[in-house]
C-alpha positions as CSV (number, residue, x, y, z in Angstrom):
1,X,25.5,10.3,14.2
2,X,29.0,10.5,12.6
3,X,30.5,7.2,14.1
4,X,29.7,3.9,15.2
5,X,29.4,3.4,18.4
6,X,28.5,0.0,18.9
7,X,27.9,-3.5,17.3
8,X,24.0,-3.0,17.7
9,X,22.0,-2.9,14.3
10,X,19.4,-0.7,15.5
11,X,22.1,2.2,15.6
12,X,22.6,1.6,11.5
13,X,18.6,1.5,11.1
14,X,19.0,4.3,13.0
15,X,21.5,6.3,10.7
16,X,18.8,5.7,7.8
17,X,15.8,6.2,9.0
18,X,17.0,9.2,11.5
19,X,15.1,12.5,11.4
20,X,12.1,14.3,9.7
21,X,12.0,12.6,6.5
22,X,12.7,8.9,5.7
23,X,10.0,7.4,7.2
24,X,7.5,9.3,5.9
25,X,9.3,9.3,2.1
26,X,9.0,5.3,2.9
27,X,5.0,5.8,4.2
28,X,3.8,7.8,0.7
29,X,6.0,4.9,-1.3
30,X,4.3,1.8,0.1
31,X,1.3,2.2,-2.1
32,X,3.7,2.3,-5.2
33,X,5.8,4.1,-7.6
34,X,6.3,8.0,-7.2
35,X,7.9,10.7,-9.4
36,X,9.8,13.0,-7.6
37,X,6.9,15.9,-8.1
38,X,4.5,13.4,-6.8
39,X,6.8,13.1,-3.4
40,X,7.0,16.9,-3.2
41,X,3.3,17.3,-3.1
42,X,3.1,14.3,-0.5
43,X,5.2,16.4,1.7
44,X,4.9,20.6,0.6
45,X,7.4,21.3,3.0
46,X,10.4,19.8,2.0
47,X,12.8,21.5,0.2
48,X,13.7,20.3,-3.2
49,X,17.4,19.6,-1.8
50,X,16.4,17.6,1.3
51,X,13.8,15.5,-1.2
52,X,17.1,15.0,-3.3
53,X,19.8,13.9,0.2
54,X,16.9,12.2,1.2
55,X,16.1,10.2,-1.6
56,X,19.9,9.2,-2.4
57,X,20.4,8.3,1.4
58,X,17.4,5.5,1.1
59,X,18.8,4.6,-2.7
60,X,22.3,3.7,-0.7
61,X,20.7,1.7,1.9
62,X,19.0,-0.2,-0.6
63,X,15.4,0.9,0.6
64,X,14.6,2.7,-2.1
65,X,15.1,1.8,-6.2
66,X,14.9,5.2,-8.5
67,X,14.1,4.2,-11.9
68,X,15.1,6.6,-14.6
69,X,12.8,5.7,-17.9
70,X,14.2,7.1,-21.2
71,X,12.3,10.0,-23.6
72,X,12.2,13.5,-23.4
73,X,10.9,15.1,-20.2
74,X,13.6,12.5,-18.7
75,X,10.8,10.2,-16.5
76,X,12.2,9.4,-12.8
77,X,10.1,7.1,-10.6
78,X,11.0,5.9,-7.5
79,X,10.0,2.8,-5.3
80,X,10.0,0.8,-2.3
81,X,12.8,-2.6,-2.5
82,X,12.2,-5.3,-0.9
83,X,14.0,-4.2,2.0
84,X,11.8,-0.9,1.7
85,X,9.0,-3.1,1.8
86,X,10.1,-5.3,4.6
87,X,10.0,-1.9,6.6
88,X,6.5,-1.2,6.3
89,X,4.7,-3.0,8.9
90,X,6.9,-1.4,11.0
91,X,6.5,1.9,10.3
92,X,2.3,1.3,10.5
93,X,3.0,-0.5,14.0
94,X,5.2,2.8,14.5
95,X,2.1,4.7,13.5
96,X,-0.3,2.3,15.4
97,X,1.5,2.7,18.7
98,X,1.7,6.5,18.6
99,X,-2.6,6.3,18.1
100,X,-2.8,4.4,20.9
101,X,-0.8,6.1,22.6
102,X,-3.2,9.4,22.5
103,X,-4.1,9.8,26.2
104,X,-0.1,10.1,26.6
105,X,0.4,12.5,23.8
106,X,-2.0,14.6,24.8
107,X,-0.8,15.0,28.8
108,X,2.8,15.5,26.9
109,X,1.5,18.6,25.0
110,X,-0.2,19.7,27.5
């Protein structure tokens, strides 16, 4: 999704939380701060790049704060904002809707 195609804010939520990642960057963050290994443990399969595009993308929509704290190894945490936070009982209601939605899933895969 390149360009706007509409007025709608769902299609800019939509740009951000879009594909494999965000929301589940934003799922290990609600419980609190995370260093960047911590996040690649959460998620073994993501490469250290994607972790990185990922990351910045939710820092630029303001869902995400990254916290740099001074000393040698440099210490980098990062964090849900307010807006992050704001986004989690929708993402559980996300996850809540798919679990009740089982008998469904399972014809799907079928």
């Amino acid at each position: 999704m390149l360009d706007v195609v509409s007025n709608c804010p769902i299609e800019e939520v939509m740009r951000v939380l879009s594909g494999r990642w965000p929301t589940l960057l934003l799922y290990y963050l609600k419980d609190g701060a995370k260093r960047f290994s911590e996040l690649r443990r959460d998620n073994p399969t993501i490469s250290h790049r994607i972790l990185t595009l990922e990351l910045r993308k939710l820092e630029r929509a303001g869902v995400v704060v990254r916290t740099a704290h001074t000393g040698f190894p440099l210490h980098v945490e990062y964090s849900l904002s307010d807006a992050g936070r704001r986004l989690v009982p929708l993402i559980d209601a996300l996850g809540d809707w798919w679990s009740d939605a089982a008998p469904i899933n399972q014809a799907t895969s079928a």
